[in-house]
C-alpha positions in Angstrom: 46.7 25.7 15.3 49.2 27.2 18.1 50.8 25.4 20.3 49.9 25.0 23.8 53.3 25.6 25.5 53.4 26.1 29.6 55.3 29.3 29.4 52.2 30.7 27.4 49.8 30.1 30.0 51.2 31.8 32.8 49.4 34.9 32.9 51.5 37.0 35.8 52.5 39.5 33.2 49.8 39.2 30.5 46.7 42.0 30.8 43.3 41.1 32.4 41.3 39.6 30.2 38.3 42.5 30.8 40.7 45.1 30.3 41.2 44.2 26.4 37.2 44.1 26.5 36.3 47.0 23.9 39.2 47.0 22.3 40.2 46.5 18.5 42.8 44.0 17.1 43.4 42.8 13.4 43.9 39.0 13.2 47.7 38.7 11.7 48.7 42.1 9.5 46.3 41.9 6.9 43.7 40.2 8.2 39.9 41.7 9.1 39.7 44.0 12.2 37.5 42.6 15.3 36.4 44.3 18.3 36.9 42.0 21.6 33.3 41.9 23.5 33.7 40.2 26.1 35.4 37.5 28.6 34.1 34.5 28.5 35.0 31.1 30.6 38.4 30.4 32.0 39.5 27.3 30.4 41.1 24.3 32.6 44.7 25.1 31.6 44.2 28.8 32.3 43.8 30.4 29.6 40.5 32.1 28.7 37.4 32.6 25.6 36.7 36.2 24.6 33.6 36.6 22.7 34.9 38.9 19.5 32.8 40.7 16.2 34.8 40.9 13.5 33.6 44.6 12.4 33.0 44.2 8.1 30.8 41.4 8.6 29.0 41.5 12.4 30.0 37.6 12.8 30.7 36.7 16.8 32.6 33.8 17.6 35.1 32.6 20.5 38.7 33.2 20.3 41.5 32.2 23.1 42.6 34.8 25.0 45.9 33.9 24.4 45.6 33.9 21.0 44.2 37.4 20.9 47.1 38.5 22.6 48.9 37.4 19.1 47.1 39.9 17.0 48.2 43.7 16.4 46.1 46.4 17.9 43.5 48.2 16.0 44.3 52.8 16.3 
């Protein structure tokens, strides 16, 4: 699990959340590629849930926003 630091919350320089919405990431270097879906709630300390499918398999589940932002794009 990562750590819920205050710097990582502030969002002033980070992307809208929608704007990453149809976009591919891979979780970590080798991991599966997933397309982002959609934004979901904010969450009390700022941060946000985007709905994601991981493409190979179809499976949907919530990921932080923040979290996301961790992952290397998908070309």
């Amino acid at each position: 699990m990562k750590d819920a630091c205050p710097e990582r919350t502030h969002t002033s320089s980070l992307p809208q959340p929608t704007k990453l919405v149809g976009t591919w990431r891979r979780f970590g270097v080798a991991g599966p590629v997933y397309e982002i879906v959609k934004a979901g709630i904010e969450l009390p300390d700022g941060d946000r849930m985007m709905r994601v499918r991981v493409v190979e398999t179809g499976e949907e589940f919530d990921c932080r926003f923040t979290d996301i932002l961790d992952d290397p794009l998908e070309r």
